[in-house]
C-alpha positions as CSV (number, residue, x, y, z in Angstrom):
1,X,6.9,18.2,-3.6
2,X,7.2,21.3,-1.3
3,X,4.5,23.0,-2.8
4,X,1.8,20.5,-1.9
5,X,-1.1,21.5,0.3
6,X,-1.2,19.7,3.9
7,X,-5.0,19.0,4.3
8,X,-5.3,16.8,0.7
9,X,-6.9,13.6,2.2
10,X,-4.6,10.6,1.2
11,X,-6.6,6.9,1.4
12,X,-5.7,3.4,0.2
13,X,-7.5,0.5,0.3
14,X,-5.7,-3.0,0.5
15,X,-6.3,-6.5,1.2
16,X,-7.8,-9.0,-0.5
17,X,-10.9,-7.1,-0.8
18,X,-10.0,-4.6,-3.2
19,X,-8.4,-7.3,-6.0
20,X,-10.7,-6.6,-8.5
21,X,-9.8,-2.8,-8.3
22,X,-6.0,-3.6,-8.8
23,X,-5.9,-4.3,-12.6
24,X,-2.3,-5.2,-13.0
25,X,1.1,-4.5,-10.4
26,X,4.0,-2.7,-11.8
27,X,7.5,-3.3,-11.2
28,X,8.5,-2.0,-7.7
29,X,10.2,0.9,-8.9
30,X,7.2,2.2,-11.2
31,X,5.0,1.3,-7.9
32,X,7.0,4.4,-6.2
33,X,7.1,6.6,-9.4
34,X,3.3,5.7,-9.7
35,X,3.0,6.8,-5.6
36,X,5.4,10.3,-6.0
37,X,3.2,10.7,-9.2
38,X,-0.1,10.6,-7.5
39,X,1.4,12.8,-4.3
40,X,2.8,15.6,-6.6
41,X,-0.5,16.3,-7.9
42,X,-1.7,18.3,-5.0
43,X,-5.1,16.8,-4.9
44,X,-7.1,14.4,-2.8
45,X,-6.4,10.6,-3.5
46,X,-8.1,7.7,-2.9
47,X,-6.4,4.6,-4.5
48,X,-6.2,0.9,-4.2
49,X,-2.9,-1.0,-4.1
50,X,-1.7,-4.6,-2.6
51,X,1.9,-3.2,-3.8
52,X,4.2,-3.1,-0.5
53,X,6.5,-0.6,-2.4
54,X,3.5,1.9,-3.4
55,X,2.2,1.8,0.5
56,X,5.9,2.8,2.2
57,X,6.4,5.3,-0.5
58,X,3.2,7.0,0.3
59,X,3.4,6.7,3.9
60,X,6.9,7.9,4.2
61,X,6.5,10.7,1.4
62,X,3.3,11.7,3.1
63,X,5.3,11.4,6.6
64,X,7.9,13.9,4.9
65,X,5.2,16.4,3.8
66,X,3.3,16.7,6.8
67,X,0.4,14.5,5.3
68,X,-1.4,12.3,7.4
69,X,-2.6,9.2,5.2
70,X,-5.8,6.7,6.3
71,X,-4.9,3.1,4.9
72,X,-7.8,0.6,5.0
73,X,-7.0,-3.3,5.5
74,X,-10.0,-5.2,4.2
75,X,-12.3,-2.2,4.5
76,X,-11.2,-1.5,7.8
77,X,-9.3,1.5,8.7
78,X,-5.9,1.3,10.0
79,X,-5.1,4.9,10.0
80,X,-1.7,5.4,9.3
81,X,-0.7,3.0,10.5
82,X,0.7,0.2,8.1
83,X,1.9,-2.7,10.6
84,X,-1.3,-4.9,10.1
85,X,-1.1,-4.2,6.1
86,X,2.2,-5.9,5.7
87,X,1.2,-8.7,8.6
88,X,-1.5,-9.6,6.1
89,X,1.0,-9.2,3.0
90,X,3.4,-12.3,4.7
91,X,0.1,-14.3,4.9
92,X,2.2,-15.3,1.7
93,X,5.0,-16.4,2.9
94,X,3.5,-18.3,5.8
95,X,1.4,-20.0,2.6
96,X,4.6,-20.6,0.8
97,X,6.5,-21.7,3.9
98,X,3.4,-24.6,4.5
99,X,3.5,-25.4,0.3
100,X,7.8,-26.4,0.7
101,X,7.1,-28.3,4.0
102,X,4.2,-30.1,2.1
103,X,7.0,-30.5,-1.2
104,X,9.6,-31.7,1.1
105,X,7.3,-34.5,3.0
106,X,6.8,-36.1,-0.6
């Protein structure tokens, strides 16, 4: 990947929001093949992925190349930063967390 030009323009969208633009999720490790795969083209990318193994693999990768990637939470950028994104990605377990105490009350 050390060919790559620094000034592509990296952006994913996540949340909620972009569900309709995520057709299916792959298996974790495809996520990061998918991620490398899109990096080592060289070219701008603008993507959309609720996949917690796709978004550290670009930010990392991108870290590693000098690439400075714009996420967007819900439409809102977050710049590269990616705290927020997997805040809202436990929203899950806080729901699942709730669902057993609900089970366990029964």
């Amino acid at each position: 990947m050390s060919n790559i030009k620094k000034e592509i323009i990296v952006k994913i969208y996540c949340g909620e929001s972009i569900e309709v633009k995520c057709k299916h999720q792959l298996h974790p490790i495809n996520e990061v093949k998918s991620a490398i795969k899109l990096l080592e083209t060289g070219k701008d990318i603008i993507t959309y992925s609720n996949s917690p193994d796709f978004i550290i693999t670009i930010k990392y990768c991108c870290e590693e190349m000098g690439i400075k990637p714009e996420f967007f939470l819900n439409d809102v950028s977050q710049g590269s930063n990616i705290e927020n994104i997997f805040d809202d990605f436990n929203r899950s377990f806080k729901l699942l967390d709730k669902t057993v105490e609900l089970i366990k009350v029964r």
